[in-house]
C-alpha positions as CSV (number, residue, x, y, z in Angstrom):
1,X,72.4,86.9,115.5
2,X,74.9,84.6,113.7
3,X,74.6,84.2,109.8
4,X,73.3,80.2,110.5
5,X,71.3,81.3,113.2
6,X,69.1,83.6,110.7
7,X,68.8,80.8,108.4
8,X,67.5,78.5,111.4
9,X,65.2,81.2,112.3
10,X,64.1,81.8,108.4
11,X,63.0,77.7,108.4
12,X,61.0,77.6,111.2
13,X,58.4,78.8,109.0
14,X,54.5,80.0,110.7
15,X,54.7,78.2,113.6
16,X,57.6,78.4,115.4
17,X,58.1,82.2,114.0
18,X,59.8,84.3,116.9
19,X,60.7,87.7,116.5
20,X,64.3,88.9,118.4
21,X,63.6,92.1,120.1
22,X,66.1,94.5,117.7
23,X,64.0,93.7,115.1
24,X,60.7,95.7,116.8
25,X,57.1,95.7,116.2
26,X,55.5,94.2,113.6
27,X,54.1,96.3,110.4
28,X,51.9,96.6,107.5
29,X,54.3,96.0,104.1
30,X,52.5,99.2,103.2
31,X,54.6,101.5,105.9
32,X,57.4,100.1,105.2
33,X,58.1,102.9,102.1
34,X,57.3,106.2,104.4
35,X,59.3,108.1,106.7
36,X,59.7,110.8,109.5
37,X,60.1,113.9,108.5
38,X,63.2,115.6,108.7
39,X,62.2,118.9,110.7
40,X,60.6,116.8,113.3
41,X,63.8,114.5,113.7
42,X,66.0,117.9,113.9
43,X,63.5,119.4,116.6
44,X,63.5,116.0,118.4
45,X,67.0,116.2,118.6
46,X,67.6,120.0,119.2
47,X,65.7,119.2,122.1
48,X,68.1,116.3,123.6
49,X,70.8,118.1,123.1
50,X,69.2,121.7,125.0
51,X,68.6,119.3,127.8
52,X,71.5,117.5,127.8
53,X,73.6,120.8,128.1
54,X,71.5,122.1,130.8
55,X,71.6,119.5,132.8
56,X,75.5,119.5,132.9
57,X,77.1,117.6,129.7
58,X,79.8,118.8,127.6
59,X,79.1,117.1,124.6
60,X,76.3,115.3,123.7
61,X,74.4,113.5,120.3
62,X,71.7,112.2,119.5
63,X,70.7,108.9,117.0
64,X,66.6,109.6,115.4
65,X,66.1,106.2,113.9
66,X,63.7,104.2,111.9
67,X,64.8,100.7,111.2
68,X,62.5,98.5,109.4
69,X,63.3,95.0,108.0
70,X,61.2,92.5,105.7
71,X,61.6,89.1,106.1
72,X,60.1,86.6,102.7
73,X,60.9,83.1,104.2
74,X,59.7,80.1,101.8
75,X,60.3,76.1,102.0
76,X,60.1,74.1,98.6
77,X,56.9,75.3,97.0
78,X,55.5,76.5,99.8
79,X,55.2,80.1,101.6
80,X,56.7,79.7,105.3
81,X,56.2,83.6,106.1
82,X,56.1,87.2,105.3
83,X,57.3,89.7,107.6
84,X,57.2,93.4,107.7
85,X,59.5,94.9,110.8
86,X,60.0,98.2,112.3
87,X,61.8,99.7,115.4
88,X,61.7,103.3,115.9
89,X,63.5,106.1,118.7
90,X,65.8,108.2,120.2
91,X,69.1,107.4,121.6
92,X,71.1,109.6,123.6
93,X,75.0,110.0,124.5
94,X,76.3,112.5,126.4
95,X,79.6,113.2,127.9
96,X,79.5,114.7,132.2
97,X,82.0,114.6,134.2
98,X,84.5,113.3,131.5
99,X,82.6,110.3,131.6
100,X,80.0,108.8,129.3
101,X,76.4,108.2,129.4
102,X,73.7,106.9,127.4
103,X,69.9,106.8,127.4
104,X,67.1,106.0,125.3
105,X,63.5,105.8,124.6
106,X,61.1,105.0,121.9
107,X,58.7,107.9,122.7
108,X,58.9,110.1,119.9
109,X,57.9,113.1,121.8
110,X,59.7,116.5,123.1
111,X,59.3,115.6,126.5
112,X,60.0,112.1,126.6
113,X,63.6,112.8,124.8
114,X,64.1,115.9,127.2
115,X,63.9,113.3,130.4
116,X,66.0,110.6,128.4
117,X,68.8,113.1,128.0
118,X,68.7,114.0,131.4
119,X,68.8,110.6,132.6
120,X,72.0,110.2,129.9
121,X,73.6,113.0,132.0
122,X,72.7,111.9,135.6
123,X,74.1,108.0,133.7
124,X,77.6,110.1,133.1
125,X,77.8,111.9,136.6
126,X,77.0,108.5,138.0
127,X,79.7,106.6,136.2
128,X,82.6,109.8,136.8
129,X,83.7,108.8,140.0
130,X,85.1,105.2,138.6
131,X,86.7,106.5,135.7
132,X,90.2,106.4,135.7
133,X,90.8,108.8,132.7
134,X,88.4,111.5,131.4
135,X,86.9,110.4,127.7
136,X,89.3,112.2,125.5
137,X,87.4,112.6,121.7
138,X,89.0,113.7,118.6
139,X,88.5,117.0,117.4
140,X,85.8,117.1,114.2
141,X,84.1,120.0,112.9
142,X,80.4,120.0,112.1
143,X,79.3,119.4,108.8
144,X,75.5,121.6,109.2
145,X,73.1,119.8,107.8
146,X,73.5,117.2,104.7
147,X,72.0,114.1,103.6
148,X,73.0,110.9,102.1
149,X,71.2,108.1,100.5
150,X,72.7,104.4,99.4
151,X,72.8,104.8,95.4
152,X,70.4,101.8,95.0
153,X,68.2,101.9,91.4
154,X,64.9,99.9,92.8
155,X,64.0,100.0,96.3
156,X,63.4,96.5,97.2
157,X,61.0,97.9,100.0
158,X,58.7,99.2,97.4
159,X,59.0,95.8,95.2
160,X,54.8,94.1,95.4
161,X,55.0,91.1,97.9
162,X,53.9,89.3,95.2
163,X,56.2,89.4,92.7
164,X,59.0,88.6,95.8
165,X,57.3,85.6,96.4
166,X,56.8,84.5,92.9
167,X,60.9,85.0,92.6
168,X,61.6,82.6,95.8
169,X,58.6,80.0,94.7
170,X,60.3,80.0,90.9
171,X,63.9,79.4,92.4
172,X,62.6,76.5,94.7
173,X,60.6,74.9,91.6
174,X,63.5,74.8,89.6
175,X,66.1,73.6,92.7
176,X,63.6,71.0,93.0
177,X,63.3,70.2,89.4
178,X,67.3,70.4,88.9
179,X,67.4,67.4,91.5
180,X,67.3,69.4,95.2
181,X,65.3,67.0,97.6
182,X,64.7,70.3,100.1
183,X,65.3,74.2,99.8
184,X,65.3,76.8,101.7
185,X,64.9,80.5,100.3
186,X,64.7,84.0,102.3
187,X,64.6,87.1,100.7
188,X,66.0,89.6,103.6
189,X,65.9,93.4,103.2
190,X,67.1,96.3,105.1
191,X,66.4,99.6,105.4
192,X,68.3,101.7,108.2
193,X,66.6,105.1,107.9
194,X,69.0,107.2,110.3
195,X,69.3,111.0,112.0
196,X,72.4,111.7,113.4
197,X,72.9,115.3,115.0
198,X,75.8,116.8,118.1
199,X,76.6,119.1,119.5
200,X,79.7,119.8,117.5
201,X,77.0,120.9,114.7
202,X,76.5,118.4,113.0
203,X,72.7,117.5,111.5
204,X,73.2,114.1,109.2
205,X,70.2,112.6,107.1
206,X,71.1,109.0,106.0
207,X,68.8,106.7,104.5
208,X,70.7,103.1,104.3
209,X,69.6,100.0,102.0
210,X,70.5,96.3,102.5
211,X,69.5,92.8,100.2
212,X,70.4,89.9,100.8
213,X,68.7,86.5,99.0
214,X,70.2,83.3,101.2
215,X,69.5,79.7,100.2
216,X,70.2,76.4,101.3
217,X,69.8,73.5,98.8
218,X,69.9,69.6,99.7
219,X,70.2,66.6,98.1
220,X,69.6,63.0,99.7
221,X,70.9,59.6,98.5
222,X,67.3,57.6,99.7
223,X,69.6,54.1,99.6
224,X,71.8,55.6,102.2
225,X,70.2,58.4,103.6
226,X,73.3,60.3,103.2
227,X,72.3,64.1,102.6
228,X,74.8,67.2,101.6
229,X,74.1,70.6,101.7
230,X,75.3,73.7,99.1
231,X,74.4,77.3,100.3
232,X,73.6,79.7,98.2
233,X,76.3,81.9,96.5
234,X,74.9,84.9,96.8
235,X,75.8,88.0,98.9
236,X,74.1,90.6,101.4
237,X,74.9,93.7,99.4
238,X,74.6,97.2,99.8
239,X,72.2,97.6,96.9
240,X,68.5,97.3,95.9
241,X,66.1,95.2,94.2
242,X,68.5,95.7,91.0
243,X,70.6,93.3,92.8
244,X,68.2,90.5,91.9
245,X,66.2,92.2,88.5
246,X,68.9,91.7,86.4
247,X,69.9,95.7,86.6
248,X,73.4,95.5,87.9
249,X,76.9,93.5,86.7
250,X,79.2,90.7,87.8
251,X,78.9,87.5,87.2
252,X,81.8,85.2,86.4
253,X,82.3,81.7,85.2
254,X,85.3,79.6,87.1
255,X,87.5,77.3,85.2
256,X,85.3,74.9,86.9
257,X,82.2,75.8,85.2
258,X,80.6,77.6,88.8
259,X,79.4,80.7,88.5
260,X,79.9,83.4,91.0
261,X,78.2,86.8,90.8
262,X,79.4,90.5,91.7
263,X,76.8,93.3,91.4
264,X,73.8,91.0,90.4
265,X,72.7,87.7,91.2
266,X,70.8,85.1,89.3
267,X,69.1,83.4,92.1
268,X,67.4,81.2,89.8
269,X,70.4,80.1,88.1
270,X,72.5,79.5,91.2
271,X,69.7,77.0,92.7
272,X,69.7,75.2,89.5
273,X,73.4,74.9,90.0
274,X,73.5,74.3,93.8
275,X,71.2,71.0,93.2
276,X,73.6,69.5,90.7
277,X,76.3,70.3,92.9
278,X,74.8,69.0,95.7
279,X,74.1,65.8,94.5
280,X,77.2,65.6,93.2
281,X,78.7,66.0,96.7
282,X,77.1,62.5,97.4
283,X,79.6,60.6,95.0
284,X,82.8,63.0,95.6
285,X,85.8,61.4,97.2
286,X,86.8,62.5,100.6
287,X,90.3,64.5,100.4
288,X,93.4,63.3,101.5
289,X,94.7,65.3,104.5
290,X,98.0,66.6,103.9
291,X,99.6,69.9,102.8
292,X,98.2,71.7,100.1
293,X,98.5,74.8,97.7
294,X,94.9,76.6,97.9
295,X,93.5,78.6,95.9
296,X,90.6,80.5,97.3
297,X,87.2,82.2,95.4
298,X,86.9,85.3,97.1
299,X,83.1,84.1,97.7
300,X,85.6,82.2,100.3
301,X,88.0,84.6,101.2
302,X,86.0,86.9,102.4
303,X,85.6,85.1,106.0
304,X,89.1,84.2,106.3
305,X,89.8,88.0,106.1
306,X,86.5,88.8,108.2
307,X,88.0,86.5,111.2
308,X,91.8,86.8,111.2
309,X,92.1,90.1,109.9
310,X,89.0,92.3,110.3
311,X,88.6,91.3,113.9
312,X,92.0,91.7,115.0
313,X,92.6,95.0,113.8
314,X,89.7,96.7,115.7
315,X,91.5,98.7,118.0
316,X,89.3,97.9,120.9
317,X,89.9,94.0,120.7
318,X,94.0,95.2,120.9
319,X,93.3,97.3,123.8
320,X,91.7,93.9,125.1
321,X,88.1,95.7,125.7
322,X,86.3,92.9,124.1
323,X,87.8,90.0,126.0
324,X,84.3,88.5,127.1
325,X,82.8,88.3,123.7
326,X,84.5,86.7,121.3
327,X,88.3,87.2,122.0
328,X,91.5,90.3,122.1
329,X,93.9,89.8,119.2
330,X,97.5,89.0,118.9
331,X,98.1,92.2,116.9
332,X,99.1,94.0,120.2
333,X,99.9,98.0,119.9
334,X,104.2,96.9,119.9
335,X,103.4,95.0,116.5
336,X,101.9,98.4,115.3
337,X,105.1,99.9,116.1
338,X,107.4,97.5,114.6
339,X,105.2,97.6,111.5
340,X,104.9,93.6,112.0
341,X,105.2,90.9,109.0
342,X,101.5,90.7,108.8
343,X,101.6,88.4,105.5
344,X,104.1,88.7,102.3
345,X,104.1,91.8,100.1
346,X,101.2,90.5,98.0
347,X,99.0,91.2,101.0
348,X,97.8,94.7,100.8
349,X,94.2,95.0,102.3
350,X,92.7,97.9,103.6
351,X,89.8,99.4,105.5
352,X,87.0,101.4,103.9
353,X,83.4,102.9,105.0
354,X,82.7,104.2,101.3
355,X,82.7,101.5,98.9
356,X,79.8,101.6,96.7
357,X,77.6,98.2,96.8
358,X,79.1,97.3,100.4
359,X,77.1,96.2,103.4
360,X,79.1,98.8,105.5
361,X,79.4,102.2,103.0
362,X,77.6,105.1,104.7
363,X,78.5,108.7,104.0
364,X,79.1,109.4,108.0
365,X,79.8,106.7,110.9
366,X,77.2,107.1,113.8
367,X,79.5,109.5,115.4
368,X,78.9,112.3,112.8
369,X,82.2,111.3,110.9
370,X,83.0,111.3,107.6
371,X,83.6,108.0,106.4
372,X,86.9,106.8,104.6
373,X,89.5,104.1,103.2
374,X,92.6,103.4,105.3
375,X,95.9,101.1,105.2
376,X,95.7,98.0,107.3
377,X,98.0,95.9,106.0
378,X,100.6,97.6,103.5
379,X,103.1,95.3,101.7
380,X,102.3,92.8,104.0
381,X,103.4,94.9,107.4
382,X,100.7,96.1,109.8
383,X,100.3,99.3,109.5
384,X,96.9,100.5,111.0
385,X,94.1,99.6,113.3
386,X,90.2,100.8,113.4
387,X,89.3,103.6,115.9
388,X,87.0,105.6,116.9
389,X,87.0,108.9,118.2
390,X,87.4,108.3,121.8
391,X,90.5,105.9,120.6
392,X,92.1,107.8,118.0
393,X,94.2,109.0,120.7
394,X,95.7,105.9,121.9
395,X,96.7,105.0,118.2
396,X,98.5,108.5,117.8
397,X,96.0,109.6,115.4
398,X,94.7,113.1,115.3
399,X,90.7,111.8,113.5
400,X,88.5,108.9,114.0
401,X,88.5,106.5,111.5
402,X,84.7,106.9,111.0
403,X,83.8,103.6,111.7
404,X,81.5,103.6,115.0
405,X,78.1,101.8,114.8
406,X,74.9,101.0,116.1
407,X,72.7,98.6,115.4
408,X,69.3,100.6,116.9
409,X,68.8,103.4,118.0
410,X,68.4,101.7,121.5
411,X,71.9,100.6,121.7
412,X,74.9,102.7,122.1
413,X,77.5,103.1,119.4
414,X,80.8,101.7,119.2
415,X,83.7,100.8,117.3
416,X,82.8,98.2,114.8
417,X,84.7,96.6,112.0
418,X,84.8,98.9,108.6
419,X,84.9,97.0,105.5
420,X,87.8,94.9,104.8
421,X,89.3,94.0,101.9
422,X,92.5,92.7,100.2
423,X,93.2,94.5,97.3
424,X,94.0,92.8,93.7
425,X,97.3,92.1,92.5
426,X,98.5,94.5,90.1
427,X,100.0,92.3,87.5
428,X,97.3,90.7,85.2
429,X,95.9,86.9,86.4
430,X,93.2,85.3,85.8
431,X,91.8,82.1,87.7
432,X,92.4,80.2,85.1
433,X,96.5,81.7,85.0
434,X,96.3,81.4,89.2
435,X,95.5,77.4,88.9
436,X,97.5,76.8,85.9
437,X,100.7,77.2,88.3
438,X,99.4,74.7,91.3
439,X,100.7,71.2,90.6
440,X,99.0,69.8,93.5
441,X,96.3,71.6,95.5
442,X,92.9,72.8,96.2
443,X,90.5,75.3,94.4
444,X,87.4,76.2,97.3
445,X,84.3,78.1,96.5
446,X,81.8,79.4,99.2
447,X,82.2,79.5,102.7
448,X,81.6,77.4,105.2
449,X,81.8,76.3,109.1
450,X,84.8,77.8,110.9
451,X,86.2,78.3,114.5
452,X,89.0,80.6,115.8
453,X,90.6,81.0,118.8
454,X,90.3,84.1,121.2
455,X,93.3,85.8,119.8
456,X,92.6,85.3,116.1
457,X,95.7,83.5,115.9
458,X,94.9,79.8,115.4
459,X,91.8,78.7,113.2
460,X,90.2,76.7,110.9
461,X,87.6,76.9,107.9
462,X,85.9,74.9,105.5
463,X,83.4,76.1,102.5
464,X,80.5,75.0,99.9
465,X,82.8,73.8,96.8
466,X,86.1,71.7,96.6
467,X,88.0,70.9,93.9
468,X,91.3,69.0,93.8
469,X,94.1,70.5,91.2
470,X,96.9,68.4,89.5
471,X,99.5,70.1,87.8
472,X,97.3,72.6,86.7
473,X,94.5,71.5,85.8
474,X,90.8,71.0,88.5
475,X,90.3,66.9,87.7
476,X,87.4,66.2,90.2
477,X,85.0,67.5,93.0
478,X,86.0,66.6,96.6
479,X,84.9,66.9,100.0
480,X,85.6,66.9,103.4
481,X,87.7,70.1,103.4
482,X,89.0,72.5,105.9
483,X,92.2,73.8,106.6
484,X,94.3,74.9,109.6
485,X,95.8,78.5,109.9
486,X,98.2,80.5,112.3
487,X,97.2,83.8,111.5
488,X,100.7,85.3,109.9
489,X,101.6,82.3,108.8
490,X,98.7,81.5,106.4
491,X,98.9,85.4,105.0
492,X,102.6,85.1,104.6
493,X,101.8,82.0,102.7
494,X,100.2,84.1,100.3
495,X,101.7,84.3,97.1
496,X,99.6,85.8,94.8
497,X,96.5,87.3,94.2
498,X,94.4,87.7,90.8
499,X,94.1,91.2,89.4
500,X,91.1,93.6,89.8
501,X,88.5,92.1,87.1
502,X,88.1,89.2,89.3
503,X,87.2,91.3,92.3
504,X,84.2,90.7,93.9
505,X,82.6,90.9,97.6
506,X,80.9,88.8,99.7
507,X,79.7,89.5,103.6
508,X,77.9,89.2,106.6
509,X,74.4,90.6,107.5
510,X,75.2,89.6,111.2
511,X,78.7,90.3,112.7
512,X,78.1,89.8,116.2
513,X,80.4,91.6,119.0
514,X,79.3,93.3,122.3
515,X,78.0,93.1,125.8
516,X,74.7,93.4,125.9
517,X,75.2,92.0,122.1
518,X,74.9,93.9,118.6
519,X,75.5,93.0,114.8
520,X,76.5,94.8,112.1
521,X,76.7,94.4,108.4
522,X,80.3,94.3,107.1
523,X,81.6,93.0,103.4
524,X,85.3,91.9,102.6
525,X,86.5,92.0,99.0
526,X,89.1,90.5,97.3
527,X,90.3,88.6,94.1
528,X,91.4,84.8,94.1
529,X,93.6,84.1,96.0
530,X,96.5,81.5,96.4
531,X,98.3,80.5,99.3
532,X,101.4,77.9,99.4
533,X,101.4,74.6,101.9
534,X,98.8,75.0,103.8
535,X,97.4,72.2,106.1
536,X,94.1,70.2,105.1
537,X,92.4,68.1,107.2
538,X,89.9,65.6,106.1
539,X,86.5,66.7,108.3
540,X,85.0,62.6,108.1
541,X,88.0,61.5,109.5
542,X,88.3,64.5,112.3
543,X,84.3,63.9,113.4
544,X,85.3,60.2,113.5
């Protein structure tokens, strides 16, 4: 499910409320804070694997999952929905034959997970005889049996309905009272509770948290009926209710008086904001198209790097595996080897499964692996790709990178992207020092509509915020921004990047890839940004 997608979904409020199928059966808010116990997940899975081996695999493991989901939808002052989600069972892969197979069921039962991992098996035999090469995994000891929890302080699951939807109905009030004609405001948590065991000896408890708070805000000029829209700032984040409480850190003011947060959010505070801004969308000039110096809020970056970097650089979209969903990539394996001019040396950005407060930081990928932070990009020359461990091989590398996924226990896992980010400059600038050196350019905040092509070479992107810049200084709000981008062209444009206290993330609950389809949650950090001559198009003008 895409990002605007889920907010479609969150306004259609009581009545036209439809459920996709990952998100299971629907629940008291009461379950949502219990558990399986752990014994009976390791039994359940000690099973699979006994019968997986005895019916003829050489490898096999198996995913125990709980995931549950709570959706708090609201619409001005009014309550659209409340919804508690779970979807619970056993998935199965196994390797016969040198090939792979997969099966699954939601019985929770000895013999019902006996008969899916034999099916797994007779899945692998069946598939054998049209493989051209047997799977070939990267060696990884078992770690025995551990555990691993995200280090969130409140569990937003365990947070009274009430006082969730006293939160959302306060933020609307004051959107509304700040000068927002309509709002929309979802509260949308996550809680992936997750047994991974194999036969390599591996027995891996991890209970994974998710928040994230979207709104959208408009304003309307009734003379014209002209309306503009400003999304919330917010984003999903690998934390708990703290996130929202007040409990955690971050928030920054631009030069431009918007505020952008880090480890917390001010929900409250950013509607407030969001309305004025809004409205004063209605009266902003529409930019001049031309070339521009940009400087980018890394509540902006983040998608640039999600689309023309993160995607590119999964190892499976190289290979060209994923060519009918969403595109290959230009960064072909010969680039790899020539360690290719990615961006300039300001662009370092890297990979990494363990960053605290990110959507995608687990303790071990959902192949048993222990999760990491890797080069990408070094110095601006490609230096590594994402892959798994029945890819590591065709990289040259001798481990996974620990970044396979999931997104039920229904579907199998493969290689998804880890988090990543590009890392802050080293020497000390602030935004303020980054626009103070632009004599004619264009500071954007928030992301916004995009499109890219197959290969992630050629795309464009908008965002929430626009400000023009004249020899150094922001003079006035604009709209009617997006700019064009060849891949290596736009990161070699890059010329410098703010140091680390300006660091912050921002994210996607719902990265789509896959045939049959599945999403993952993935952040992207970075500092502001700014990149040199960059083509802007006015949008107005481009719709006609």
């Amino acid at each position: 499910m895409h990002r605007r997608d889920f907010l479609a979904f969150g306004a259609m409020g009581v009545g036209g409320l439809v459920l996709p199928s990952m998100f299971g059966k629907v629940i008291a808010a009461e379950e949502l804070n219990s558990a399986i116990d752990v014994a009976a997940k390791k039994s359940l899975a000690d099973t699979a694997m006994n019968a997986a081996k005895s019916a003829g695999a050489s490898y096999a493991d198996v995913r125990v999952g709980r995931y549950l989901r709570q959706f708090v939808i609201t619409r001005e002052r009014n309550v659209e929905n409340i919804v508690n989600t779970e979807s619970s069972g056993v998935g199965i892969r196994v390797i016969a034959n040198g090939a792979w197979g997969f099966a699954a069921t939601n019985e929770m039962t000895a013999d019902a997970v006996a008969k899916a991992a034999q099916q797994a098996v007779a899945i692998a035999k069946a598939n054998a005889p049209a493989q051209t090469a047997p799977v070939e995994l990267a060696p990884t000891k078992g770690v025995g049996e551990v555990s691993w929890k995200t280090p969130i302080v409140k569990n937003a699951m365990a947070v009274p309905i009430k006082d969730k939807v006293a939160l959302l109905t306060d933020v609307n009030a004051a959107a509304m009272d700040a000068g927002a004609d309509f709002i929309n405001s979802i509260l949308f948590l996550v809680n992936e509770q997750k047994y991974f065991a194999s036969t390599d000896g591996s027995y891996i408890d991890q209970d994974v948290h998710r928040i994230w708070a979207p709104t959208t805000i408009t304003a309307v000029d009734k003379t014209t009926g002209k309306f503009r829209t400003r999304e919330g700032l917010s984003a999903p984040m690998g934390l708990g209710y703290e996130y929202l409480d007040g409990a955690a850190s971050g928030k920054t003011v631009l030069p431009n008086g918007v505020i952008v947060y880090g480890n917390s959010y001010d929900m409250k505070e950013d509607a407030i904001a969001a309305a004025k801004q809004a409205r004063a969308k209605l009266k902003a000039p529409s930019v001049k198209p031309g070339k521009y110096d940009l400087v980018l809020d890394p509540s902006h970056t983040w998608l640039t790097i999600h689309e023309s970097v993160g995607h590119p650089l999964e190892l499976d979209r190289v290979l060209g595996y994923e060519a009918n969903y969403a595109g290959t990539s230009f960064a072909t394996m010969d680039k790899l080897e020539s360690h290719f001019q990615y961006g300039s040396p300001n662009v370092n950005i890297v990979a990494d499964k363990t960053q605290v407060g990110s959507l995608g930081a687990v303790a071990y990928d959902d192949e048993g692996i222990k999760t990491k932070k890797w080069d990408l990009i070094r110095d601006g020359k490609l230096v590594g790709y994402q892959a798994i461990r029945d890819q590591a091989h065709i990289e040259g590398k001798a481990a996974s990178d620990g970044c396979a996924y999931a997104d039920s226990w229904s579907n199998v896992q493969f290689q998804r992207m880890a988090n990543v980010s590009l890392e802050p400059g080293k020497a000390k600038k602030s935004v303020a020092d980054m626009i103070a050196g632009v004599e004619d350019g264009i500071y954007i905040v928030g992301d916004g509509s995009f499109s890219i092509d197959q290969q992630r070479y050629n795309a464009q992107f908008g965002g929430q915020l626009f400000y023009e810049i004249k020899n150094g200084k922001i003079t006035q709000q604009i709209e009617d921004v997006a700019y064009q981008i060849r891949t290596p062209e736009f990161w070699n444009a890059c010329v410098g990047v703010c140091d680390a206290s300006d660091y912050r993330l921002g994210g996607s609950f719902f990265d789509g890839k896959g045939q049959p389809a599945q999403v993952s949650a993935v952040s992207h950090g970075s500092s502001t940004a700014r990149f040199n001559g960059i083509n802007v198009i006015n949008t107005a003008r481009s719709l006609g």
